[in-house]
N, C-alpha and C positions, 0 to 999 in steps of 0.2 A: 579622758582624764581619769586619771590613778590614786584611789582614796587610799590612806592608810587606815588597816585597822588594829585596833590597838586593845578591844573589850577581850575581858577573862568569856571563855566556858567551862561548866562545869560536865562531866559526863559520868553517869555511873551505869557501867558495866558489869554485873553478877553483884561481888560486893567490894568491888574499888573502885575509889572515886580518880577521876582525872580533871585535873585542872590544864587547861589549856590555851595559854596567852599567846595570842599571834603576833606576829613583828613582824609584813608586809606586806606588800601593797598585792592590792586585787587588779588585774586586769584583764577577768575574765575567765573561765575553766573553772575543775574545782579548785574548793579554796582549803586550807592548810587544816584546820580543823575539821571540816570533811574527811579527809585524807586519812588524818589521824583517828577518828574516829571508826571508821573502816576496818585501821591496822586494829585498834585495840579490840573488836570483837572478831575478828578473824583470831588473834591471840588465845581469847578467851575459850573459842569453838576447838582450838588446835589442842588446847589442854585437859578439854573433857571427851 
């Protein structure tokens, strides 16, 4: 069975913030904000 998740996370990176609101469902692996969170310090590493 397949929950939706729907809560905000907050993530700060260096010094910006990311607000990150998911919009589906989990069925296991990682999830969307993982993901994202990932991308935005790889970003941050890429720029210094």
């Amino acid at each position: 069975m397949s929950a939706t998740v729907n809560q905000s996370h907050t993530y700060k990176v260096g010094n910006i913030n990311f607000i990150v609101t998911p919009v589906y469902k989990t069925d296991g692996g990682e999830q969307m904000h993982e993901l994202l969170l990932k991308l935005m310090k790889a970003e941050i590493d890429f720029k210094n």
